[in-house]
Backbone atoms as SQL, in Angstrom:
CREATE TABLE atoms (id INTEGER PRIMARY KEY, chain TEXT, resi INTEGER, resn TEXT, atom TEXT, x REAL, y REAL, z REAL);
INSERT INTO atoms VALUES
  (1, 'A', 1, 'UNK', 'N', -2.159, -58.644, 24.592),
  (2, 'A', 1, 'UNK', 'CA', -2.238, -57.358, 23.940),
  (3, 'A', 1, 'UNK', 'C', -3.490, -57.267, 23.065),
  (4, 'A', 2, 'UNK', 'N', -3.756, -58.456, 22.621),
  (5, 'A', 2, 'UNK', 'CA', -5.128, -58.632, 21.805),
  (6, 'A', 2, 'UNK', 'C', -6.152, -58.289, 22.567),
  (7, 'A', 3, 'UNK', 'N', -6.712, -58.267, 23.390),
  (8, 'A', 3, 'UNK', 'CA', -7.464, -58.189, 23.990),
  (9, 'A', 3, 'UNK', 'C', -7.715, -56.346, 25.179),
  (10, 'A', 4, 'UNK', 'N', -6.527, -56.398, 25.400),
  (11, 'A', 4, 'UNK', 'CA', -6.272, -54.612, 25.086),
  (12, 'A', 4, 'UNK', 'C', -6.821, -53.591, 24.115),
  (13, 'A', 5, 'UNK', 'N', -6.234, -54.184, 23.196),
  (14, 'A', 5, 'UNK', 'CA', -6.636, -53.618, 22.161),
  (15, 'A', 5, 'UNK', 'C', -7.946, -53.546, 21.718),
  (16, 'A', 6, 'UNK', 'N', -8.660, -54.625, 21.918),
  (17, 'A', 6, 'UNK', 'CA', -10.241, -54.822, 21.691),
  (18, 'A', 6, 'UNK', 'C', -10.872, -53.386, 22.974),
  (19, 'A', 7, 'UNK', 'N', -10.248, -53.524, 23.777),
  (20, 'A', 7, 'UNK', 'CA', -10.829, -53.062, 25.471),
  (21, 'A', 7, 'UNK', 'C', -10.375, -51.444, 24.612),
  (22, 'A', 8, 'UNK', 'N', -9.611, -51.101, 24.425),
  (23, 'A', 8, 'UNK', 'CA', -8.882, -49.947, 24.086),
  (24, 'A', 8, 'UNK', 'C', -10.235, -49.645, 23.002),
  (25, 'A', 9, 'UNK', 'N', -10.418, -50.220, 21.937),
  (26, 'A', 9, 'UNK', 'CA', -11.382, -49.986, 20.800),
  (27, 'A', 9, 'UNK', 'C', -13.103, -50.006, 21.064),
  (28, 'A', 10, 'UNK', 'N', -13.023, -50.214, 21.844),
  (29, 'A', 10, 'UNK', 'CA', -14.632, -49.736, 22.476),
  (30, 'A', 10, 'UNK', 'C', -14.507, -49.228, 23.180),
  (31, 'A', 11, 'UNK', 'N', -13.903, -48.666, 24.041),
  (32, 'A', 11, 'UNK', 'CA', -13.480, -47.578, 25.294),
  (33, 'A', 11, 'UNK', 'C', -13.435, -46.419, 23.863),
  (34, 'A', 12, 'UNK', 'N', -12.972, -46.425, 23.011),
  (35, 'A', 12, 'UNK', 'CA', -13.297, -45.241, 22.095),
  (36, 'A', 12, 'UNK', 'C', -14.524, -45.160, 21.272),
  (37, 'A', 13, 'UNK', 'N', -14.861, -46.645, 20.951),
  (38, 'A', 13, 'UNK', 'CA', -16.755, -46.615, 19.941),
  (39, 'A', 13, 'UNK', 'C', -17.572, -46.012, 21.302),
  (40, 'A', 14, 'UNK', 'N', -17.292, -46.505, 22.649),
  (41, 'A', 14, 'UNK', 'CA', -18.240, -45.835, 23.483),
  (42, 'A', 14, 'UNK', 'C', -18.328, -44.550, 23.846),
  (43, 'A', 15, 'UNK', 'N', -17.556, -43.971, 23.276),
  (44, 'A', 15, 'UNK', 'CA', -17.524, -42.315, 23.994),
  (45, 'A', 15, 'UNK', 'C', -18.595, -41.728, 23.383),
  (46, 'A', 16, 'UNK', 'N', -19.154, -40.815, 23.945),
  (47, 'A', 16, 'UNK', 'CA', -20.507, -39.828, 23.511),
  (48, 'A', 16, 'UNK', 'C', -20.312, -38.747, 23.219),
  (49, 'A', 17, 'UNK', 'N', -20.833, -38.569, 22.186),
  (50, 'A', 17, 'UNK', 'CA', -21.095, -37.072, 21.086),
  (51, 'A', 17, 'UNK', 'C', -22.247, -36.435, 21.587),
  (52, 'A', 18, 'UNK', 'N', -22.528, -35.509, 21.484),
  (53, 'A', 18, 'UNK', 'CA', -23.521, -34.586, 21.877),
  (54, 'A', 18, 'UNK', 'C', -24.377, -34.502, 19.796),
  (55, 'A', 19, 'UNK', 'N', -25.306, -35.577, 19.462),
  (56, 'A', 19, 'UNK', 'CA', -26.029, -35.267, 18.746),
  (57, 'A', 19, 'UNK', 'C', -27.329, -34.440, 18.765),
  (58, 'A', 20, 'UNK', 'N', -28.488, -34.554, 17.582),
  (59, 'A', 20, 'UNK', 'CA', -29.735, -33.967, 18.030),
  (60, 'A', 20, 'UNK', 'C', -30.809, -34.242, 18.908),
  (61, 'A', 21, 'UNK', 'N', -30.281, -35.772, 19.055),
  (62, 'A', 21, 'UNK', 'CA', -31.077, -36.839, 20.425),
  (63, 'A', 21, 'UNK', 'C', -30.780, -36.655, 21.491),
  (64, 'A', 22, 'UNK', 'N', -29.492, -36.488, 21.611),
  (65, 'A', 22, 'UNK', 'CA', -29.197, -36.413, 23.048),
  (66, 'A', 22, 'UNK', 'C', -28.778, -35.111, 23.441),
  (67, 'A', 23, 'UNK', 'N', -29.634, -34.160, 23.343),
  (68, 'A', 23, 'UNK', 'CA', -29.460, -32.958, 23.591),
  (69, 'A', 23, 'UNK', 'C', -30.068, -32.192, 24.485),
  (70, 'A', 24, 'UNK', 'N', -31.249, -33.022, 24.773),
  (71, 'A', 24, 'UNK', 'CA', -32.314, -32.808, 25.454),
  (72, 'A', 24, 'UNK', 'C', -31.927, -32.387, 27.294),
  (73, 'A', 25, 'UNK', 'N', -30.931, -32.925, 27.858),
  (74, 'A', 25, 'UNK', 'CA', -30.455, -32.077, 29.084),
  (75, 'A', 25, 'UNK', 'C', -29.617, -31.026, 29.145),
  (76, 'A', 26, 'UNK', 'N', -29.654, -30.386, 28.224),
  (77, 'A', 26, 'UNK', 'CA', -29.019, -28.727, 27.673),
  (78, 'A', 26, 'UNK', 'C', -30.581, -27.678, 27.275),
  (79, 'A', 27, 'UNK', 'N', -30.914, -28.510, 26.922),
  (80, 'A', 27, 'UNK', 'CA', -32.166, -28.042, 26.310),
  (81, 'A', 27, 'UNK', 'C', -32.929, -26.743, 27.595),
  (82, 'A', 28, 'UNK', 'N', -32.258, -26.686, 28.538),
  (83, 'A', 28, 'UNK', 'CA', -33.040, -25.492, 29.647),
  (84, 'A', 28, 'UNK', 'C', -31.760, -24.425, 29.506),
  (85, 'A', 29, 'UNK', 'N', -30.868, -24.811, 29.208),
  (86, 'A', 29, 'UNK', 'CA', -29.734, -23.656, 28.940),
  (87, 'A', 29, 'UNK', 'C', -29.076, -23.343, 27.716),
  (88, 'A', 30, 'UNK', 'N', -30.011, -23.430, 26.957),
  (89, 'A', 30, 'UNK', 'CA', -29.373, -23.136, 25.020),
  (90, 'A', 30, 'UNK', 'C', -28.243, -22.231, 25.002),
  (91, 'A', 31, 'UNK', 'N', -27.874, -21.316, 25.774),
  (92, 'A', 31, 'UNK', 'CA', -26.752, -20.265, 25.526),
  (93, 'A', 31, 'UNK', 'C', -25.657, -20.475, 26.076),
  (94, 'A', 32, 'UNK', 'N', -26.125, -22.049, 27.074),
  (95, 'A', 32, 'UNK', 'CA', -24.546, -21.974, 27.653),
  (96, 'A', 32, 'UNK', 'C', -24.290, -23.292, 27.081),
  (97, 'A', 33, 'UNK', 'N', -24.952, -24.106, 27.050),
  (98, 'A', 33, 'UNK', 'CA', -24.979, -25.688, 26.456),
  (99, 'A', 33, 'UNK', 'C', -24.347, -25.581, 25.308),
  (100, 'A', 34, 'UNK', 'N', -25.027, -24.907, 24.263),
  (101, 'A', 34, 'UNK', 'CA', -25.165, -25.110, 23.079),
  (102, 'A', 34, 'UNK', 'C', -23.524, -24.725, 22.231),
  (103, 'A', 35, 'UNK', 'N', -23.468, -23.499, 23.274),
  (104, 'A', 35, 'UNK', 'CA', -21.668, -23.183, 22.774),
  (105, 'A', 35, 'UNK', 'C', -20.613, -24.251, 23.150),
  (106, 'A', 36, 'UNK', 'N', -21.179, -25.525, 24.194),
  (107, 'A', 36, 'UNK', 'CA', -19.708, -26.549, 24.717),
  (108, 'A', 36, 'UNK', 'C', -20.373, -27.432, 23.637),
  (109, 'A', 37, 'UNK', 'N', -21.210, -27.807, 22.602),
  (110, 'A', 37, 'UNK', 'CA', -21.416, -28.946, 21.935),
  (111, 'A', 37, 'UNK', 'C', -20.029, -29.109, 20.909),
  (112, 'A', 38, 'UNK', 'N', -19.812, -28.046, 20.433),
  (113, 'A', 38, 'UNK', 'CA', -18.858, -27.982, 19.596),
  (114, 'A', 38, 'UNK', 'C', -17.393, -28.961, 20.046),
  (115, 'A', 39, 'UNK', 'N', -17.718, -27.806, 21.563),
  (116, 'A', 39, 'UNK', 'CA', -15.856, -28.068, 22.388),
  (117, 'A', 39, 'UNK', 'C', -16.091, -29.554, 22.209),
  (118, 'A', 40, 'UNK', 'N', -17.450, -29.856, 22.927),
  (119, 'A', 40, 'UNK', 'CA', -17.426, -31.333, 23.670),
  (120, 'A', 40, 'UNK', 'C', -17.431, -32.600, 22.489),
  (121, 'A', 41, 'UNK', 'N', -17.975, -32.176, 21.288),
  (122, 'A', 41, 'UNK', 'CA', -17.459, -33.750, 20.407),
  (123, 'A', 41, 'UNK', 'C', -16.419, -33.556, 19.850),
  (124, 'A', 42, 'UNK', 'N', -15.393, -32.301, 19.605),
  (125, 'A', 42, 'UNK', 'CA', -14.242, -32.448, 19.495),
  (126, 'A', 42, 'UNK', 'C', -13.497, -33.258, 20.060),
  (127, 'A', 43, 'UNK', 'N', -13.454, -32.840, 21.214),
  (128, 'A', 43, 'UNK', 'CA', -13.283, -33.850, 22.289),
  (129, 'A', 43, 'UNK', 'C', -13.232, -35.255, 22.327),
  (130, 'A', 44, 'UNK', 'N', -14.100, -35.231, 21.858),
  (131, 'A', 44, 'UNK', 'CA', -14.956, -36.550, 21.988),
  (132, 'A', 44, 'UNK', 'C', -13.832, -37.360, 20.490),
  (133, 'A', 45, 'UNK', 'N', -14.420, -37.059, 19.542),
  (134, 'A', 45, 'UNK', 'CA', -14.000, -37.367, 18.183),
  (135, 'A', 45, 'UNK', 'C', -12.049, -37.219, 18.213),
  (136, 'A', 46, 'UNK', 'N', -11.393, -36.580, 19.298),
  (137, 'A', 46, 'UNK', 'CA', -10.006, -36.354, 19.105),
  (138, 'A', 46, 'UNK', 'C', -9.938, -37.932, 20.217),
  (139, 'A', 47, 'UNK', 'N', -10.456, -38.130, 21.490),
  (140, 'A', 47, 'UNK', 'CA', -10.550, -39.339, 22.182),
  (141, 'A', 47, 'UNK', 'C', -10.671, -41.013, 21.128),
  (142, 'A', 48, 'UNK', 'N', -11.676, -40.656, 20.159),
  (143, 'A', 48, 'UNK', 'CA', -12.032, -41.580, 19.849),
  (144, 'A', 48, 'UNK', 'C', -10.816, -42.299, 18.751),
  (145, 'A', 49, 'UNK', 'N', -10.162, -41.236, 17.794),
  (146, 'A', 49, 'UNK', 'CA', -9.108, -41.082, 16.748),
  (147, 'A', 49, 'UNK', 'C', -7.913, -41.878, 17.810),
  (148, 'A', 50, 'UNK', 'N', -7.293, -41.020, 19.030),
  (149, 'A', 50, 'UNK', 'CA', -6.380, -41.830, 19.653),
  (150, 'A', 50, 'UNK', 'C', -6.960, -43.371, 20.066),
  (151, 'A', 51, 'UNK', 'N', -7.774, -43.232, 20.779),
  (152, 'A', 51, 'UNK', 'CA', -8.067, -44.499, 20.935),
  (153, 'A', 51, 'UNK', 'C', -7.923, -45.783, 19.692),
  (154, 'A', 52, 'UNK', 'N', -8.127, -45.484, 18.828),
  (155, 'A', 52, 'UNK', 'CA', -7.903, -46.276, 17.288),
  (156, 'A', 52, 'UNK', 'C', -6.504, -46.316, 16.638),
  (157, 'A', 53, 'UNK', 'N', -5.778, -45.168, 17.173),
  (158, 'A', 53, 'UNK', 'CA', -3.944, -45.289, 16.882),
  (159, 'A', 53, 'UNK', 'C', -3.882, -46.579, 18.025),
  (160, 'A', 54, 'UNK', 'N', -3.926, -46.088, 19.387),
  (161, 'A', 54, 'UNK', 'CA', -3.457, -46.959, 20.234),
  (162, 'A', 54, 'UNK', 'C', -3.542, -48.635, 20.304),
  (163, 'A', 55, 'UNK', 'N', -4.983, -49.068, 19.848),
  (164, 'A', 55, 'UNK', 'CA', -5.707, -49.995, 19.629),
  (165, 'A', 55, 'UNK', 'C', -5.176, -50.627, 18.409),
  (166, 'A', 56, 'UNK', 'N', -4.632, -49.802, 17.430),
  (167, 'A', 56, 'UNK', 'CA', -3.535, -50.785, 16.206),
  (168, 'A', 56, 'UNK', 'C', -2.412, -50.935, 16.473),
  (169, 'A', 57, 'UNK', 'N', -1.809, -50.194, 17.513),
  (170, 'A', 57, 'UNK', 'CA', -0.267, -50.534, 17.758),
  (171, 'A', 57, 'UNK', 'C', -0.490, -51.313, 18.452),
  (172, 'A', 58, 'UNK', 'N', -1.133, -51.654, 19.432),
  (173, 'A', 58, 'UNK', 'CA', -1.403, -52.855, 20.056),
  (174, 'A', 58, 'UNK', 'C', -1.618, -53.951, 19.815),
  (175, 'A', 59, 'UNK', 'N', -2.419, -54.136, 19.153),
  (176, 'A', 59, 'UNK', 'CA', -2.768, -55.216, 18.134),
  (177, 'A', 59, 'UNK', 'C', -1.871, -55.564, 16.667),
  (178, 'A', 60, 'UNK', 'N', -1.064, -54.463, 16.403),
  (179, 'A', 60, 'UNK', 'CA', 0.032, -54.738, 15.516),
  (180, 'A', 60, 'UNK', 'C', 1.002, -54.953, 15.684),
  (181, 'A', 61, 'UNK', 'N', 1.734, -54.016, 16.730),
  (182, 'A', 61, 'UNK', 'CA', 2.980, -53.896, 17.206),
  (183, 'A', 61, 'UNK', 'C', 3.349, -54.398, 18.094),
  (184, 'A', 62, 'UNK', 'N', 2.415, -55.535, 18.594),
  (185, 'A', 62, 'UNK', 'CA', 2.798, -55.889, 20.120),
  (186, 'A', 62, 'UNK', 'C', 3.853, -56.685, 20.342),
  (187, 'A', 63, 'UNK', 'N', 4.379, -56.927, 19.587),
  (188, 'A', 63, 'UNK', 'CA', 6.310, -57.995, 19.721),
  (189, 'A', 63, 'UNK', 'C', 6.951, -56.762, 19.803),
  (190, 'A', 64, 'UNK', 'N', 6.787, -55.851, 19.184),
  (191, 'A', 64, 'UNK', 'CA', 7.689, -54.622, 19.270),
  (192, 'A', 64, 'UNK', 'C', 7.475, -53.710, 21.300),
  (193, 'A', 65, 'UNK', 'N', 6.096, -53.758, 21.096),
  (194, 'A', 65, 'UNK', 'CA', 6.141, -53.477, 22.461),
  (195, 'A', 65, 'UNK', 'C', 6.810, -54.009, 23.577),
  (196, 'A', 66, 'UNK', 'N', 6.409, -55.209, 23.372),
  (197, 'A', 66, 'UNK', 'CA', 7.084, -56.466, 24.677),
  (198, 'A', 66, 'UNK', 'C', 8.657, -56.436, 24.411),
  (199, 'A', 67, 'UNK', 'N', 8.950, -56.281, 23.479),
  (200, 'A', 67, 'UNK', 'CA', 10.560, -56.440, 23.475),
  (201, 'A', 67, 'UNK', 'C', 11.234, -55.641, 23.782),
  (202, 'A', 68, 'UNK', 'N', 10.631, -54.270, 23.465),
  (203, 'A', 68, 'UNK', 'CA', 10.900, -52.835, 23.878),
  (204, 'A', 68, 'UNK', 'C', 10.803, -52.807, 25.572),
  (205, 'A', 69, 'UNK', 'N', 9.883, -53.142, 25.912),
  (206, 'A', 69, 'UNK', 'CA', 9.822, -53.351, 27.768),
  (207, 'A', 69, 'UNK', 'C', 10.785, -54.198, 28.141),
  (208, 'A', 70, 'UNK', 'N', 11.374, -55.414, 27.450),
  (209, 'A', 70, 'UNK', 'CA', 12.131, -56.629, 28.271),
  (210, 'A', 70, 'UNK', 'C', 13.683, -55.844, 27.806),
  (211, 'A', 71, 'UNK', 'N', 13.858, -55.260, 27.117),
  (212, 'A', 71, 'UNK', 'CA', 14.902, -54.379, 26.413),
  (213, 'A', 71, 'UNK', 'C', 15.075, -53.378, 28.047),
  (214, 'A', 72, 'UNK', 'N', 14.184, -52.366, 28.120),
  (215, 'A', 72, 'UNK', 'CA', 13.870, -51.531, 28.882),
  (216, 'A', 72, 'UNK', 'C', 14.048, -52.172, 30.395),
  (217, 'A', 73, 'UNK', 'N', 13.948, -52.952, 30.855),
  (218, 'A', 73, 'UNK', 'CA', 13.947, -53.941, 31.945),
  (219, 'A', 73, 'UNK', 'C', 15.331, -54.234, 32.307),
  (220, 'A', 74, 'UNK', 'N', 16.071, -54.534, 31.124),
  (221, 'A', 74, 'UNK', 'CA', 17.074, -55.584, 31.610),
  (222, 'A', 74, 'UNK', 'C', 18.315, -53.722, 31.516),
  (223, 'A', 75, 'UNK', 'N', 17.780, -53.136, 30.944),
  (224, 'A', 75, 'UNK', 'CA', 18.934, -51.747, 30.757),
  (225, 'A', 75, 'UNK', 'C', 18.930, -51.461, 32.274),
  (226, 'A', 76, 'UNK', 'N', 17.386, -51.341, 32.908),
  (227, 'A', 76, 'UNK', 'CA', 17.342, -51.147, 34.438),
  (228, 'A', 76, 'UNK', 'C', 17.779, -51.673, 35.124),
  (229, 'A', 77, 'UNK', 'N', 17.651, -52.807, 34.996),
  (230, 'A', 77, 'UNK', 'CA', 17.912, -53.885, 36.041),
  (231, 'A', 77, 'UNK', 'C', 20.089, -53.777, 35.796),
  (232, 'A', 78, 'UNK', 'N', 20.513, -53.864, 35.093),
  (233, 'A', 78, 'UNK', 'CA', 22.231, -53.506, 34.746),
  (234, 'A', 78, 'UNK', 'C', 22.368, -52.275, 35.725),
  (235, 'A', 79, 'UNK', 'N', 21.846, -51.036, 35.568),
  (236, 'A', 79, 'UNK', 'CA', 21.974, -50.353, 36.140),
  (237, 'A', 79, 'UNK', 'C', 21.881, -50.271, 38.231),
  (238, 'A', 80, 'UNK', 'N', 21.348, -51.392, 38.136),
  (239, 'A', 80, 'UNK', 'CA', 21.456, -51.443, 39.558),
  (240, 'A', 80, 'UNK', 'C', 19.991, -51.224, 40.640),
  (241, 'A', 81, 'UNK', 'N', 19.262, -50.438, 39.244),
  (242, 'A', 81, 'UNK', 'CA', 17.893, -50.138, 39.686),
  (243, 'A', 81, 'UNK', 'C', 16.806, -51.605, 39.708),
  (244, 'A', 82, 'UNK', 'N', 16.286, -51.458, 40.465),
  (245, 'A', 82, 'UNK', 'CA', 15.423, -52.898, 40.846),
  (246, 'A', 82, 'UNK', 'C', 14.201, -52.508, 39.469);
């Protein structure tokens, strides 16, 4: 799960924002570009926030997880379901 969690936490530091640098392939369509910058690091910045919940429960909670699945497993498995 440690290691999830690491994978989980740069899968969110890596996501891309639309700053003043990297703007430059919008730069031929200012009127249509310029109105998704907003949408698009929202976006971006709401990706990055989950990614950092997920990435501490993982790394925090992970006995709770695994037990919760072997919990979840064995309710199935009673039931008859493989």
């Amino acid at each position: 799960m440690q290691s999830t969690a690491t994978g989980v936490n740069l899968a969110g530091n890596r996501t891309p924002r639309f700053e003043g640098w990297n703007l430059a392939p919008l730069a031929g369509m200012p009127q249509i570009g310029l109105r998704f910058v907003g949408r698009l690091n929202a976006i971006a910045d709401t990706w990055r926030d989950s990614t950092g919940i997920l990435g501490n429960v993982l790394r925090d909670d992970s006995d709770k997880i695994i037990k919760s699945a072997a919990n979840y497993r064995a309710a199935n498995l009673d039931s008859g379901k493989p």
